[in-house]
C-alpha positions in Angstrom: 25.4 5.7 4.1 22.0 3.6 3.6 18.6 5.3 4.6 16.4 3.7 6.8 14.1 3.0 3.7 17.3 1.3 2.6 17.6 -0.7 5.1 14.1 -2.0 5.4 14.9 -3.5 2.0 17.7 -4.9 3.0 16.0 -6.9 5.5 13.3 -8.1 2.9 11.2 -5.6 2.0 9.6 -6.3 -1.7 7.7 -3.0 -0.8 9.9 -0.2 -2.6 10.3 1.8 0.1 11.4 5.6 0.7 12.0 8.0 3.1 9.4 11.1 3.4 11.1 14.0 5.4 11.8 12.0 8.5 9.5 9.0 7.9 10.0 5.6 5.9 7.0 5.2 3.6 5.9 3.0 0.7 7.5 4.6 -1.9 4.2 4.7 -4.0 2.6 6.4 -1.8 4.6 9.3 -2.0 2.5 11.2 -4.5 -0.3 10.9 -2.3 1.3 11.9 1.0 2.8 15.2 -0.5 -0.9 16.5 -1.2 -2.4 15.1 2.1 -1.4 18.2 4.0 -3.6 20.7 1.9 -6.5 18.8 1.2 -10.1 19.9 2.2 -12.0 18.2 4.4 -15.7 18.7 5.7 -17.1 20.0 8.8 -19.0 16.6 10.1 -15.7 14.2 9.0 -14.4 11.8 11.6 -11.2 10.6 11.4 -10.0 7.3 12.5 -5.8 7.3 12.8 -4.2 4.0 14.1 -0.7 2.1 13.5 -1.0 -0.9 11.2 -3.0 -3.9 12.8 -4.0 -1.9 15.6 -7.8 -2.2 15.1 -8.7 -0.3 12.1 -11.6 -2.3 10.5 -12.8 -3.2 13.9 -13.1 -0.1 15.2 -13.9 1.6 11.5 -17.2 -1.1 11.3 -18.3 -0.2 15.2 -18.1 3.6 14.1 -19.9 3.1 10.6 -22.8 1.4 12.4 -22.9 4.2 15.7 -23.5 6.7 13.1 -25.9 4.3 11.0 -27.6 4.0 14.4 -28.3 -0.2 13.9 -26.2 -3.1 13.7 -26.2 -2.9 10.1 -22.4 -3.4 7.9 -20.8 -0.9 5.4 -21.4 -1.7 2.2 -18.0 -0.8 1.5 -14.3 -1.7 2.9 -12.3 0.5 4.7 -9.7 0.7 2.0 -12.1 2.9 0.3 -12.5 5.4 2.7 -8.7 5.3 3.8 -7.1 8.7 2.4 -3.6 6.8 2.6 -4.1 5.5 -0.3 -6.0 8.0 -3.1 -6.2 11.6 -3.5 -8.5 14.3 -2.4 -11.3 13.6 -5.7 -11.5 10.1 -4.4 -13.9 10.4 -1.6 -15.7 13.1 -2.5 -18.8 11.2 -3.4 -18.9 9.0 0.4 -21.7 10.8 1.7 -21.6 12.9 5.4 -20.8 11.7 8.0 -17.2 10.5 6.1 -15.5 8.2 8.3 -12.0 8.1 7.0 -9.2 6.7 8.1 -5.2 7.0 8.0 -2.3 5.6 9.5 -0.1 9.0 9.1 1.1 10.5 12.4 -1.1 14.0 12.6 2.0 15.7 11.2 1.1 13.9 8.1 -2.4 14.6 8.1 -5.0 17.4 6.5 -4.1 20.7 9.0 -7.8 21.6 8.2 -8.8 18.5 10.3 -7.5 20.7 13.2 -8.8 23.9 11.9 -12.4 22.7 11.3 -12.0 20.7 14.4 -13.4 17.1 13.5 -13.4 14.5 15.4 -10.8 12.3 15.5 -10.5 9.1 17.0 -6.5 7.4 17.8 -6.6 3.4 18.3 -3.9 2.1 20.0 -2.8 -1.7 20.8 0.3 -3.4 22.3 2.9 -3.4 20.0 4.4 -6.2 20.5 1.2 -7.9 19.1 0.4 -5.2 16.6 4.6 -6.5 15.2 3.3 -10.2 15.0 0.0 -9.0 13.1 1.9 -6.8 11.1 4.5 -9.9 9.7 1.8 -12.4 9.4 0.5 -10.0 7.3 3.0 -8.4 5.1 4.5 -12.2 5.0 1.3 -14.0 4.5 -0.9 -11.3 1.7 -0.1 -10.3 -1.7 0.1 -7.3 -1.7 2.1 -6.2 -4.9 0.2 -5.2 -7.7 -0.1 -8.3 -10.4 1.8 -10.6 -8.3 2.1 -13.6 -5.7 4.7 -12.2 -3.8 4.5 -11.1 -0.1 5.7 -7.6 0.9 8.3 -9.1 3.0 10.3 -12.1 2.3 12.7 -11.8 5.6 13.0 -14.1 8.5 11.3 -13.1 11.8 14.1 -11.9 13.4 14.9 -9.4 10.2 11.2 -8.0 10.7 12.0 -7.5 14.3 15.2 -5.8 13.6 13.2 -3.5 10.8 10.5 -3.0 13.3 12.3 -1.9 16.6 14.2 0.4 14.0 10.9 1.4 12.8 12.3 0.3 9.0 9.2 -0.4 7.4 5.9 1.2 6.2 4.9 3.9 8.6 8.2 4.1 10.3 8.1 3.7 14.2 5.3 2.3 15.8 6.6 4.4 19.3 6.9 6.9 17.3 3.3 6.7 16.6 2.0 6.4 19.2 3.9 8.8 20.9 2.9 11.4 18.2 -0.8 10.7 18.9 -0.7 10.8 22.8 0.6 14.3 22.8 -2.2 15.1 20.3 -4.3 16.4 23.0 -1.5 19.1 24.2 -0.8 20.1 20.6 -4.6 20.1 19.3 -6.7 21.6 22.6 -9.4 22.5 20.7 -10.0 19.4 18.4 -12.2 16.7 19.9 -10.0 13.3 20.3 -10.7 10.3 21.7 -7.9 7.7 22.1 -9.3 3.8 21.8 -7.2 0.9 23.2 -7.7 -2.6 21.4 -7.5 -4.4 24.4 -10.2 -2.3 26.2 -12.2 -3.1 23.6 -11.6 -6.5 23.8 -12.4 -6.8 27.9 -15.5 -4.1 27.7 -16.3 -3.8 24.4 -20.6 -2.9 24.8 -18.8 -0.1 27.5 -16.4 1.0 24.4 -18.7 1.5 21.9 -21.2 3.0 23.9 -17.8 5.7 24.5 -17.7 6.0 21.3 -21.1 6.3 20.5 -21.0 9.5 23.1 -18.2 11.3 22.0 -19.3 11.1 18.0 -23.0 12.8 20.1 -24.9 9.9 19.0 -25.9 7.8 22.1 -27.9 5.1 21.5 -29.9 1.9 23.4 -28.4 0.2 25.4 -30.0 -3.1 23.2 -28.6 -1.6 19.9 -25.1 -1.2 21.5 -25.3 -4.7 22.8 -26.2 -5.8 19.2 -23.3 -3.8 17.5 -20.7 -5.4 19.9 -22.5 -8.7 18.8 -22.2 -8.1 15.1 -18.3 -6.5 15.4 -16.9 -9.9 17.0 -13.9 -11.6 15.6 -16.3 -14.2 13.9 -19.1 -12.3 12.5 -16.8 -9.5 11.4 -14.8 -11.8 9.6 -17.8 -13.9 8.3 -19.2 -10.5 7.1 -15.7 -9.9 5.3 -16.8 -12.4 2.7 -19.5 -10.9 1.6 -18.0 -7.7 0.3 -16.2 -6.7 -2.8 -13.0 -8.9 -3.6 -11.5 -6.2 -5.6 -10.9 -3.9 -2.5 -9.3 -7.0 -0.7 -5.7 -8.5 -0.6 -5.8 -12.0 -0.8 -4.2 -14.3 1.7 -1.9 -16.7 0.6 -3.9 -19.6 1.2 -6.2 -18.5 -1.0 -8.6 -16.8 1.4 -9.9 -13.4 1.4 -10.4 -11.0 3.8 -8.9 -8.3 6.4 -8.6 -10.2 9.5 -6.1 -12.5 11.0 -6.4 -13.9 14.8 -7.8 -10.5 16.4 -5.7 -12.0 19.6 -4.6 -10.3 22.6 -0.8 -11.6 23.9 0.4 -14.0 20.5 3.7 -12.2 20.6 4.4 -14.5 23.8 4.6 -17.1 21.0 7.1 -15.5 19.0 8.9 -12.7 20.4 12.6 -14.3 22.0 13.5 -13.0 25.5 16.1 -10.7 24.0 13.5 -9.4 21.6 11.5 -8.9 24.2 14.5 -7.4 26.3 15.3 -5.2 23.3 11.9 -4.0 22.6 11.5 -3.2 26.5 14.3 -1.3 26.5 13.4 0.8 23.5 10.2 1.3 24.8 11.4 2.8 28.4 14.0 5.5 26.3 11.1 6.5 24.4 8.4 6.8 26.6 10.3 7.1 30.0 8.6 4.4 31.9 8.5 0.3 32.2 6.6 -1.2 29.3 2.8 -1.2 30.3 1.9 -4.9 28.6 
């Protein structure tokens, strides 16, 4: 009998892909996940955990500059300060506050995050637009090492299959999120703060300045207004270009960069009404109620 890993492949996956304890994972990764649980971690770390395409840079650049107190861009990219992808040594020299990032489910993650009690910070978006990010992406970068193929070489409808099965890097995206919504119940003590992309689309000088309180570092209201200004779509992607290539995978077009569309409701454009159907009815066995979106 095939694994779920298995299966993802089987649906196009290039990604070798395995399965870690319960999870389906990249299968290179797997050396890095089995020490996550131990590592150290400071007192002053904040934590940034979100599903693929679920806000990550965005949200990672609007905490970077709360804590930089200006409108000013990291130097560096995310992928730097995502533990995901490197061992404990490798961000040892980021300077405090570390803003680090994952998208393991907390079960995954340091346990002295919860015994130190950092901050943490959950992003969340609807996942029917986080799936149509996620194809365009793994379809549309290259992201194996040394060469030009994409991660994923199915047709839409075998990514949807993988993705309502939760086949595919970081396993089920209702799993996910469900994981991180009980967070508060299984973590009292730890300070969380759960994000939603499309709130920070509608209100996004309101969001940051939520952010900005809950990391204890509030801020005018003009240097909020400026952040939100320098974190749109365009300047963040503009910005983007400016940073080092070698921490980027390129799109196939030739372009670099992290960002897509940064839309709110494409999957009307490519989700079929029994997709749709499917993904609804997965949703309300999960979650036990209608889907929200």
């Amino acid at each position: 009998m095939s694994t779920r890993a298995e299966e993802g492949m089987e649906a196009g996956f290039k990604l070798k892909l395995a399965m870690f304890k319960d999870q389906v994972v990249t299968a290179a990764d797997i050396n890095t996940i089995s020490t996550m649980k131990s590592r150290g971690v400071r007192d002053d770390d904040i934590y940034l955990c979100t599903y693929p395409k679920s806000g990550a840079h965005w949200t990672w650049e609007i905490i970077n500059m709360i804590t930089a107190g200006q409108a000013e861009y990291a130097k560096h990219w995310l992928r730097s300060s995502h533990i995901d992808m490197g061992m404990e040594e490798d961000f040892e020299t980021i300077s405090s506050p570390r803003i680090l990032s994952s998208h393991h489910r907390p079960s995954i993650l340091p346990r002295q995050i919860w015994e130190r009690k950092c901050r943490v910070i959950n992003v969340q978006r609807n996942p029917k637009d986080v799936a149509v990010s996620y194809y365009n992406n793994l379809t549309n970068q290259d992201w194996l090492d040394k060469s030009k193929d994409p991660s994923f070489t199915g047709s839409w409808e075998n990514f949807m299959d993988a993705f309502i099965k939760g086949n595919l890097p970081y396993d089920s995206v209702l799993d996910h999120m469900l994981a991180w919504n009980k967070f508060p119940e299984d973590y009292p003590d730890v300070p969380f703060l759960q994000v939603h992309f499309e709130e920070l689309k509608r209100n996004n000088v309101e969001e940051i300045k939520r952010l900005a309180e809950f990391l204890n570092r509030p801020l005018s209201d003009k240097v909020y207004e400026e952040i939100s200004d320098a974190c749109s779509f365009s300047e963040l992607k503009q910005a983007s270009k400016h940073k080092d290539p070698t921490h980027l995978n390129p799109w196939r077009d030739g372009s670099s960069g992290l960002f897509s569309r940064g839309e709110t409701g494409d999957w009307k454009n490519w989700f079929t009404v029994a997709q749709s159907e499917r993904f609804d009815k997965m949703y309300e066995e999960k979650c036990h109620r209608p889907f929200p979106y």
